[in-house]
PDB file of N, CA, C and O in Angstrom:
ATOM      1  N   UNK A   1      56.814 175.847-164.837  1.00  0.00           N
ATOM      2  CA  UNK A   1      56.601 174.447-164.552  1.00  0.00           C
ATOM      3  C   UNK A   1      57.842 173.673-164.982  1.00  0.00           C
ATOM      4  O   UNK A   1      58.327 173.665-166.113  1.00  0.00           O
ATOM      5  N   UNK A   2      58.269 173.039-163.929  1.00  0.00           N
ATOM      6  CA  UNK A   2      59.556 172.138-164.215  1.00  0.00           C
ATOM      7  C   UNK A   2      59.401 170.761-165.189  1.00  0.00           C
ATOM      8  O   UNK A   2      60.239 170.421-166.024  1.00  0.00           O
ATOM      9  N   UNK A   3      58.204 170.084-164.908  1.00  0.00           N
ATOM     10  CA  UNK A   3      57.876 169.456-165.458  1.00  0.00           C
ATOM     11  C   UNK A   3      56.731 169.410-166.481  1.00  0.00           C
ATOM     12  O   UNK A   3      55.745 170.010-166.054  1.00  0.00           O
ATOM     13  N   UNK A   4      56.546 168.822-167.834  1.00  0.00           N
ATOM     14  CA  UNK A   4      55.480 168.665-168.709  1.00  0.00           C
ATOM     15  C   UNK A   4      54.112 168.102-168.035  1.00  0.00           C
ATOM     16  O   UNK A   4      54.157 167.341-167.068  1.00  0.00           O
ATOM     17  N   UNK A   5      53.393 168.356-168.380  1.00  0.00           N
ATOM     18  CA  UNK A   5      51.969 167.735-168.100  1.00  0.00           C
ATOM     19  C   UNK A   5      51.638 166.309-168.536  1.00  0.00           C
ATOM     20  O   UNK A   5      50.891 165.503-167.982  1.00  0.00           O
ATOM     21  N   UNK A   6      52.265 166.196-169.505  1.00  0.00           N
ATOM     22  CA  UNK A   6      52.231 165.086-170.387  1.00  0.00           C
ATOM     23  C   UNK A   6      52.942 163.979-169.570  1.00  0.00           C
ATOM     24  O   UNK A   6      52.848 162.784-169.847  1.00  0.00           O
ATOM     25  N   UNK A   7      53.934 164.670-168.147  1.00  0.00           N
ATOM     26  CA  UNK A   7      54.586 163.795-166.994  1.00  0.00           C
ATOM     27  C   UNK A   7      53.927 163.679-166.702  1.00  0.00           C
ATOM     28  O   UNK A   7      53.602 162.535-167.018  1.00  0.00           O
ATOM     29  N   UNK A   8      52.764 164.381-165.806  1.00  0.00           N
ATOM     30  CA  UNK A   8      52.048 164.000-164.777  1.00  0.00           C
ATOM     31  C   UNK A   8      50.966 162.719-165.648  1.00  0.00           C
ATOM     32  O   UNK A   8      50.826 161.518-165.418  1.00  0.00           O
ATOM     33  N   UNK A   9      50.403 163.533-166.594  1.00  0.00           N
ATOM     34  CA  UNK A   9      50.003 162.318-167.027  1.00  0.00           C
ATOM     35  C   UNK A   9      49.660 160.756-167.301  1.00  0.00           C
ATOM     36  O   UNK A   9      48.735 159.949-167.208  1.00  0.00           O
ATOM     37  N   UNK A  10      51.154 160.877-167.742  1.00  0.00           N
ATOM     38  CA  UNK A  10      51.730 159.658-167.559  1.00  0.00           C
ATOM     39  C   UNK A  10      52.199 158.936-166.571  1.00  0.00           C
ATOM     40  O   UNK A  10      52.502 157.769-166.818  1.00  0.00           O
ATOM     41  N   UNK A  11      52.388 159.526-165.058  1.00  0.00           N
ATOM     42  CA  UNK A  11      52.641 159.013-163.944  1.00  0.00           C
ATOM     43  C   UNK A  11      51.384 158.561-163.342  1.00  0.00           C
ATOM     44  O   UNK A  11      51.457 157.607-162.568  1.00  0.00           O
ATOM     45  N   UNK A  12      49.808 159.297-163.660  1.00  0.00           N
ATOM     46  CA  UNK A  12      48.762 158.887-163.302  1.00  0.00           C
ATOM     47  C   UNK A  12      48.028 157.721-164.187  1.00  0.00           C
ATOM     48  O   UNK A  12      46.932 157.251-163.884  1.00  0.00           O
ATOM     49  N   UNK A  13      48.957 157.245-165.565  1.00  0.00           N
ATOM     50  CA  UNK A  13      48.694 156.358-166.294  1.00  0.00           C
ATOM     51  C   UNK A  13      49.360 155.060-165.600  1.00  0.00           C
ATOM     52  O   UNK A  13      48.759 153.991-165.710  1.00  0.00           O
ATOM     53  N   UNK A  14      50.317 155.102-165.043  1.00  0.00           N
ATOM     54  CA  UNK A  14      50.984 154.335-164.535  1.00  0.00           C
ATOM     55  C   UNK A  14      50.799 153.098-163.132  1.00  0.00           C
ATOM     56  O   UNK A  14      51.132 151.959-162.804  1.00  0.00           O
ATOM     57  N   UNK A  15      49.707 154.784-162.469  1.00  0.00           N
ATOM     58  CA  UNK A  15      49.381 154.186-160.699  1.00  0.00           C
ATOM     59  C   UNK A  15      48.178 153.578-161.591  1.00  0.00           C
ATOM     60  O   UNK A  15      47.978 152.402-161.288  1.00  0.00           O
ATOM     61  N   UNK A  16      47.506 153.953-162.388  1.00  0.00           N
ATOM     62  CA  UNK A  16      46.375 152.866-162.894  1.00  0.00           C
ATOM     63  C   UNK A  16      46.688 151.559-163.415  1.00  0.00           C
ATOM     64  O   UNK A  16      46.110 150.521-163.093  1.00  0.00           O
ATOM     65  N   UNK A  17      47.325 151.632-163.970  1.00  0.00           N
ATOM     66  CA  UNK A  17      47.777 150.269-164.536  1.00  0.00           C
ATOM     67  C   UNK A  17      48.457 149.434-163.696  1.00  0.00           C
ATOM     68  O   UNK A  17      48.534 148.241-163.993  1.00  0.00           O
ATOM     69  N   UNK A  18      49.037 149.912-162.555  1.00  0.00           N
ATOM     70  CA  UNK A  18      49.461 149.430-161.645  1.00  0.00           C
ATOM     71  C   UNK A  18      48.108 148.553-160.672  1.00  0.00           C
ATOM     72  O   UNK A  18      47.743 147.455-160.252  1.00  0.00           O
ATOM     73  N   UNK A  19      47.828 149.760-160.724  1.00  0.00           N
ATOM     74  CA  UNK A  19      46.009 149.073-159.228  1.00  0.00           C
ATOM     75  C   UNK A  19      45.394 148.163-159.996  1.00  0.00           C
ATOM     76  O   UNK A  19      44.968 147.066-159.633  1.00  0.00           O
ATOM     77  N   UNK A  20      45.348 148.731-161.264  1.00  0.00           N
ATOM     78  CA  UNK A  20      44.607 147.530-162.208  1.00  0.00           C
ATOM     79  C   UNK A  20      45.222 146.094-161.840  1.00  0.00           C
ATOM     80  O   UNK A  20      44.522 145.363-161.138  1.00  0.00           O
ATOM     81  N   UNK A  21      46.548 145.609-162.284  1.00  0.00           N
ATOM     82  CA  UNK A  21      47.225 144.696-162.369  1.00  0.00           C
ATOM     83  C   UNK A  21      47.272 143.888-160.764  1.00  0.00           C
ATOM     84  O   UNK A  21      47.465 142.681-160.616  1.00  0.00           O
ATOM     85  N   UNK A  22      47.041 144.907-159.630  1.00  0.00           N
ATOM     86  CA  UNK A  22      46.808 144.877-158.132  1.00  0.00           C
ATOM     87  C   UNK A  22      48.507 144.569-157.478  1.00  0.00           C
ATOM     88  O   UNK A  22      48.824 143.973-156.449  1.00  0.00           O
ATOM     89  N   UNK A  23      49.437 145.270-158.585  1.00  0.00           N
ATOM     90  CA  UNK A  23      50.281 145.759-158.134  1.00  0.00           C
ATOM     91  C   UNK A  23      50.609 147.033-156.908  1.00  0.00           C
ATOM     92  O   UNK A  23      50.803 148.225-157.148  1.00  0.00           O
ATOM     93  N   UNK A  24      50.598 146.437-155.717  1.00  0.00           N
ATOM     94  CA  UNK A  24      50.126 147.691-154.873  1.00  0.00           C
ATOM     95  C   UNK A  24      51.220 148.483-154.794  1.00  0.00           C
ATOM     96  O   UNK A  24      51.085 149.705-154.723  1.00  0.00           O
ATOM     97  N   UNK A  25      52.848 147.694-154.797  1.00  0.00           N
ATOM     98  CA  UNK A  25      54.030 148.297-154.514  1.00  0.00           C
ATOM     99  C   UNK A  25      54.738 149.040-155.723  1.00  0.00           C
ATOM    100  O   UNK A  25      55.674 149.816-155.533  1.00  0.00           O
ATOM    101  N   UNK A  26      54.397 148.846-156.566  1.00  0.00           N
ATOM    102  CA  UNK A  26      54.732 149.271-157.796  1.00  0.00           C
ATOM    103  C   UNK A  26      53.433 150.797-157.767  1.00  0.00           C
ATOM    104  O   UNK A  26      53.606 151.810-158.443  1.00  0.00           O
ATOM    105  N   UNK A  27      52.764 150.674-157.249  1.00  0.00           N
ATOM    106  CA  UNK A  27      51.339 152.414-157.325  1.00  0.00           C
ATOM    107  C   UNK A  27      52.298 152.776-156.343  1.00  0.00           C
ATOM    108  O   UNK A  27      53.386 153.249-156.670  1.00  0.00           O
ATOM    109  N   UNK A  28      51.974 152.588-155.178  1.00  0.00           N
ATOM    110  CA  UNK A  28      53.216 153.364-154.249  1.00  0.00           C
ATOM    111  C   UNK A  28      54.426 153.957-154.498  1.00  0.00           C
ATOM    112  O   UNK A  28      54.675 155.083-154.069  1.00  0.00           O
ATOM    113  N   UNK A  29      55.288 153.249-155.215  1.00  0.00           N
ATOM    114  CA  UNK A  29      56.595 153.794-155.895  1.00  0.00           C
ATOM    115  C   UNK A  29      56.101 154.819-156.788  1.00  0.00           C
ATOM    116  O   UNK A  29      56.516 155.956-156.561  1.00  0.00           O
ATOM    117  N   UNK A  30      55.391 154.679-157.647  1.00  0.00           N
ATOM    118  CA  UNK A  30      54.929 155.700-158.395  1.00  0.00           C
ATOM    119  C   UNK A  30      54.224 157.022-157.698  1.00  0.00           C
ATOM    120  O   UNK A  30      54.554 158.150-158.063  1.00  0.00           O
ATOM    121  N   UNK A  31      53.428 156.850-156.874  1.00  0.00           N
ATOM    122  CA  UNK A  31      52.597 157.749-156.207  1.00  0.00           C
ATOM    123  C   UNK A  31      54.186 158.917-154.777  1.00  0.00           C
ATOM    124  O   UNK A  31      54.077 159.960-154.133  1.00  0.00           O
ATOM    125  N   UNK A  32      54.935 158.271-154.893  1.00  0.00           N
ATOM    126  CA  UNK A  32      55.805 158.872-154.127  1.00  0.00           C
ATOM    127  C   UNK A  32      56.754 159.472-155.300  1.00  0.00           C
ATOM    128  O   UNK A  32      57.535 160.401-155.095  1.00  0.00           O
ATOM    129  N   UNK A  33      56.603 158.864-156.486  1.00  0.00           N
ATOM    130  CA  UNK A  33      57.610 159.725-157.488  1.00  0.00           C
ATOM    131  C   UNK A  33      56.735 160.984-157.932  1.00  0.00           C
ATOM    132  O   UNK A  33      57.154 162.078-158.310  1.00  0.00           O
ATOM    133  N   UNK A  34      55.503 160.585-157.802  1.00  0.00           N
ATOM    134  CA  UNK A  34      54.884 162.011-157.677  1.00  0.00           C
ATOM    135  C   UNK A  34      54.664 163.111-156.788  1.00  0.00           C
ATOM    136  O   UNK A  34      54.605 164.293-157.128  1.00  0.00           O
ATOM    137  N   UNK A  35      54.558 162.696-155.737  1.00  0.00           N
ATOM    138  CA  UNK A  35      55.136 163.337-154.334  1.00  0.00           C
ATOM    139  C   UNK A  35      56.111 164.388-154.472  1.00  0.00           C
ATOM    140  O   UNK A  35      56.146 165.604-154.286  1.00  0.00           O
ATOM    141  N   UNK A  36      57.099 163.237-154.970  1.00  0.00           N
ATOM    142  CA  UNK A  36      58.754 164.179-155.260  1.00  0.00           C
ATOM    143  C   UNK A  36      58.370 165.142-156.417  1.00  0.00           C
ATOM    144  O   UNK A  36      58.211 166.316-156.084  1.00  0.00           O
ATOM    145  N   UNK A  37      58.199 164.832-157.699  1.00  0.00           N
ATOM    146  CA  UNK A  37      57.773 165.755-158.324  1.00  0.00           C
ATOM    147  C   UNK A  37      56.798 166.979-158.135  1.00  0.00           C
ATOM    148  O   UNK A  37      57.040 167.985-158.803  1.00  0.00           O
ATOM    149  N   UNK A  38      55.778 166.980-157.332  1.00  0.00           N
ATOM    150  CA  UNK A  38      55.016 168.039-157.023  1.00  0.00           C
ATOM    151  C   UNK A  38      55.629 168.813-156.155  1.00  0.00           C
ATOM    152  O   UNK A  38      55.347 170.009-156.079  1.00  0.00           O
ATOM    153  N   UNK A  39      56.793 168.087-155.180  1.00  0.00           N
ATOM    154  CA  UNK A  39      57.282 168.719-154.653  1.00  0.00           C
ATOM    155  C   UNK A  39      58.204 169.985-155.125  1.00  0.00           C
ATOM    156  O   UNK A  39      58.354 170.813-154.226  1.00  0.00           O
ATOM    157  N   UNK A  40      58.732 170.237-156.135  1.00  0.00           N
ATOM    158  CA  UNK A  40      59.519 170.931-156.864  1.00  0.00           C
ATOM    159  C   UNK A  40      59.082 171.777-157.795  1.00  0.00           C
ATOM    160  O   UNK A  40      59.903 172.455-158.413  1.00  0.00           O
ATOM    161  N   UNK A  41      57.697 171.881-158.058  1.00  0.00           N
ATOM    162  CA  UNK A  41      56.818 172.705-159.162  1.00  0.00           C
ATOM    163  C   UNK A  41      55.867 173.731-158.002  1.00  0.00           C
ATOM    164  O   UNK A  41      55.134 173.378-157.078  1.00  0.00           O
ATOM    165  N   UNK A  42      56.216 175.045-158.471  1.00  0.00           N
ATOM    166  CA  UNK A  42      55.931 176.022-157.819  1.00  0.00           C
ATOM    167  C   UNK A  42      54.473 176.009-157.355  1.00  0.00           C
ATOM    168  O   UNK A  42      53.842 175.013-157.711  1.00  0.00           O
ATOM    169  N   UNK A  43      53.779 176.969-156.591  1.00  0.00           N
ATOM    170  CA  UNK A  43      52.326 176.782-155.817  1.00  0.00           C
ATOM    171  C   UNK A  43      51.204 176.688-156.830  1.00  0.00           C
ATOM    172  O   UNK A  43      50.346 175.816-156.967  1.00  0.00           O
ATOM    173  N   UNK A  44      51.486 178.113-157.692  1.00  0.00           N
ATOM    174  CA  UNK A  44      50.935 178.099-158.816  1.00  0.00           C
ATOM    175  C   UNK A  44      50.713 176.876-159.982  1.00  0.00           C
ATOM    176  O   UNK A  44      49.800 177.002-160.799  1.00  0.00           O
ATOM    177  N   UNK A  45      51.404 175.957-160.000  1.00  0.00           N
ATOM    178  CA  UNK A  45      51.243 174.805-161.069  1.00  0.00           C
ATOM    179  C   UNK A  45      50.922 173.612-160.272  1.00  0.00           C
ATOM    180  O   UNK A  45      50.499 172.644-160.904  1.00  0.00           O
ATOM    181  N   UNK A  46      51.038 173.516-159.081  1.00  0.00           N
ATOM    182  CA  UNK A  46      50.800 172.377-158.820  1.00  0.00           C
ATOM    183  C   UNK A  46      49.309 171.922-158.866  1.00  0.00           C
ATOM    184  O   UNK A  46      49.089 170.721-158.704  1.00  0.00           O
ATOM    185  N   UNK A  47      48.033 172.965-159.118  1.00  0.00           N
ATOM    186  CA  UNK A  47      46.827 172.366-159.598  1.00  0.00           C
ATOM    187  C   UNK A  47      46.623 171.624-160.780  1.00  0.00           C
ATOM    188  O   UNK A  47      45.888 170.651-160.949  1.00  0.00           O
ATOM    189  N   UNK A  48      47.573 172.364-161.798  1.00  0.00           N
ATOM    190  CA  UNK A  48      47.678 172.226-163.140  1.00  0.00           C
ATOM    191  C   UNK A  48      47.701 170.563-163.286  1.00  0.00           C
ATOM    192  O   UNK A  48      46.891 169.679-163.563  1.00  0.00           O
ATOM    193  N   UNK A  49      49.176 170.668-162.919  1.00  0.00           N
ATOM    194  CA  UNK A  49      49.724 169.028-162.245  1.00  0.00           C
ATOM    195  C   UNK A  49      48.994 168.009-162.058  1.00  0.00           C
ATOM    196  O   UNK A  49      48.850 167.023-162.780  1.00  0.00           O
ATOM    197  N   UNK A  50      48.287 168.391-160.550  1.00  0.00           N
ATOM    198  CA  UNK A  50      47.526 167.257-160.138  1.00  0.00           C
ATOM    199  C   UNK A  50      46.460 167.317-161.122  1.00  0.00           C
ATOM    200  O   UNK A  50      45.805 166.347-160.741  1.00  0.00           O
ATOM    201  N   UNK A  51      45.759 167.831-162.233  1.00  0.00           N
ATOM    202  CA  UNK A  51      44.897 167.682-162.468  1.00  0.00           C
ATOM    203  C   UNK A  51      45.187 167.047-163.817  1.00  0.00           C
ATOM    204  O   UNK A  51      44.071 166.951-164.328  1.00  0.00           O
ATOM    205  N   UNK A  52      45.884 166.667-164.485  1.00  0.00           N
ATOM    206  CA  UNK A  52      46.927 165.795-165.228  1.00  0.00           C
ATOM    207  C   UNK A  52      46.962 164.657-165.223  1.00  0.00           C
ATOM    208  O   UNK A  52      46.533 163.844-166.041  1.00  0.00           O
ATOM    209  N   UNK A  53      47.706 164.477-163.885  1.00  0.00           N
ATOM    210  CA  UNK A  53      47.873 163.467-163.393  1.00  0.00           C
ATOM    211  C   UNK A  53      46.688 162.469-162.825  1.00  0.00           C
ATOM    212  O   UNK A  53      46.918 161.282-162.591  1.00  0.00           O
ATOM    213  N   UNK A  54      44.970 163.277-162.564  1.00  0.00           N
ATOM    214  CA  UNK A  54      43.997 162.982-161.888  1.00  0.00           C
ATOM    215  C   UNK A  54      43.312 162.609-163.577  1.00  0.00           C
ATOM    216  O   UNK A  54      42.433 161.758-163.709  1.00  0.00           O
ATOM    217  N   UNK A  55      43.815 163.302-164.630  1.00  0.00           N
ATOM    218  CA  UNK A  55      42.963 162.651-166.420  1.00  0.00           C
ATOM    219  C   UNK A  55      43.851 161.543-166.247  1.00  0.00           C
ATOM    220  O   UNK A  55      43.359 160.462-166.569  1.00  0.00           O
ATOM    221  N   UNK A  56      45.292 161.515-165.730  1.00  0.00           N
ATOM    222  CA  UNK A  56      45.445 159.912-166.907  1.00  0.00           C
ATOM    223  C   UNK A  56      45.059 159.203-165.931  1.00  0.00           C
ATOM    224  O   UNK A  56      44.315 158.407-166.504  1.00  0.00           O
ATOM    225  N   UNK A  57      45.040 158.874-164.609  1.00  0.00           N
ATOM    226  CA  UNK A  57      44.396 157.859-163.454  1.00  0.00           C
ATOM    227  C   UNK A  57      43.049 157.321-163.896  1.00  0.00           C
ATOM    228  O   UNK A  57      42.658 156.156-163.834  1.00  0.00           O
ATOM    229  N   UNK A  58      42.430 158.358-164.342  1.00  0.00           N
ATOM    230  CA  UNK A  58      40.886 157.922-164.218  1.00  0.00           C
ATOM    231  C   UNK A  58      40.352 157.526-165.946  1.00  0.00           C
ATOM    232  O   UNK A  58      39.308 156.984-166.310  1.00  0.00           O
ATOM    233  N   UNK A  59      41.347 157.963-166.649  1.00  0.00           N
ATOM    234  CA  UNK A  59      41.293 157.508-168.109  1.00  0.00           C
ATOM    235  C   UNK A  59      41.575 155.989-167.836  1.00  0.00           C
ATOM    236  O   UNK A  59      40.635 155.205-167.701  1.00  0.00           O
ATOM    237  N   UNK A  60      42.893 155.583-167.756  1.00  0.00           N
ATOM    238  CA  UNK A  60      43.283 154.447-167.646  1.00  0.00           C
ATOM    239  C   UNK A  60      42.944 153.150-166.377  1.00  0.00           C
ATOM    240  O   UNK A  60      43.378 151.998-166.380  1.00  0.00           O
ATOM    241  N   UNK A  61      42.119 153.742-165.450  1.00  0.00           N
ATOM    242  CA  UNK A  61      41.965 152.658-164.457  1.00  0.00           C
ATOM    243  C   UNK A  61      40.542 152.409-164.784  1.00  0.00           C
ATOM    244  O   UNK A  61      39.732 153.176-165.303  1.00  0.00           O
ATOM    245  N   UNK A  62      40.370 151.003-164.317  1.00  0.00           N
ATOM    246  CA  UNK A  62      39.475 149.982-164.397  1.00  0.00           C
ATOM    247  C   UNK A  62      39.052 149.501-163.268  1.00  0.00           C
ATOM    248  O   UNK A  62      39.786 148.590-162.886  1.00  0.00           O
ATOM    249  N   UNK A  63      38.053 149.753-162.464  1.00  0.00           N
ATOM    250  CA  UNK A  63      36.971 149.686-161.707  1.00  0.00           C
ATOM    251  C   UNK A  63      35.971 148.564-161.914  1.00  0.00           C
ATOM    252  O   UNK A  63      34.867 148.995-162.248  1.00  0.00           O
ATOM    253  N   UNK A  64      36.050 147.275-161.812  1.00  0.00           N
ATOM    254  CA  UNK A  64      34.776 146.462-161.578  1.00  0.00           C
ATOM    255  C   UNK A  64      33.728 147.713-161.394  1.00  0.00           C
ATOM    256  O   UNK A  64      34.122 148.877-161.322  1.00  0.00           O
ATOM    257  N   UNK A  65      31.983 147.234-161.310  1.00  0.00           N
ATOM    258  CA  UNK A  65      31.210 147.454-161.000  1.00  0.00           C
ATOM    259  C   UNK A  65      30.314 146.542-160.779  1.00  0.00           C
ATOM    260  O   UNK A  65      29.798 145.800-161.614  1.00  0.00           O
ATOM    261  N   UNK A  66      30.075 146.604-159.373  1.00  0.00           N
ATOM    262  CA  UNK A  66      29.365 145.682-158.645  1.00  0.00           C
ATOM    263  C   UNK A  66      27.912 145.645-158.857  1.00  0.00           C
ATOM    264  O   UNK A  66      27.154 146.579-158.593  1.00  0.00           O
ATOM    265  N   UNK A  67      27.434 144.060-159.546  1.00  0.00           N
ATOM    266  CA  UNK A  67      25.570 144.492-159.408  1.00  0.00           C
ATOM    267  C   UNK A  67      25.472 143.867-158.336  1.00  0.00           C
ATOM    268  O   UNK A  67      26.338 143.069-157.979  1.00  0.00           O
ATOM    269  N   UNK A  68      24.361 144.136-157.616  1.00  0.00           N
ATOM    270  CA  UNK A  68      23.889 142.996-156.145  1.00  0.00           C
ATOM    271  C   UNK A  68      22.596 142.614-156.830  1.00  0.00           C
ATOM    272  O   UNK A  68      21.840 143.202-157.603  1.00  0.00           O
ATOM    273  N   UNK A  69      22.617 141.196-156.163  1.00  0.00           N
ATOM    274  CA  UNK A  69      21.772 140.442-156.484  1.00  0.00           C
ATOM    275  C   UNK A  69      20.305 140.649-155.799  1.00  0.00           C
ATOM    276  O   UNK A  69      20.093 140.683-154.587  1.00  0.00           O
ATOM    277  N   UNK A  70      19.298 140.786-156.888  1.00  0.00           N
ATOM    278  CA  UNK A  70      18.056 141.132-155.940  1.00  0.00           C
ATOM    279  C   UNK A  70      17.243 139.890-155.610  1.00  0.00           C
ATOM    280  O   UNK A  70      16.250 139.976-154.889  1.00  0.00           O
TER     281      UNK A  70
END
């Protein structure tokens, strides 16, 4: 693995805090620096990777939750 986990991580900490903030162009830039990076980490790691990168997204993003009114 070319890269640490602790990257991906942190790149999926990033597109969250980004969507959070509703920075859309700033997740994009990020989400394509991950692109590039997965691109370069062999077949074998790239689950590893995305799945890294899929803890810090969902650690760090913030989701309203909608009640409907009855």
């Amino acid at each position: 693995m070319l890269n640490t986990l602790e990257f991906y991580f942190d790149i999926g900490k990033k597109v969250a805090v980004a969507r959070n903030e509703r920075d859309e162009s700033r997740a994009i830039f990020e989400m394509d620096y991950l692109r590039r990076a997965l691109g370069v980490e062999k077949r074998d790691d790239k689950p590893a990777a995305r799945a890294a990168y899929d803890a810090g997204f969902k650690e760090y993003r913030n989701v309203p939750r909608v009640e409907h009114f009855r």
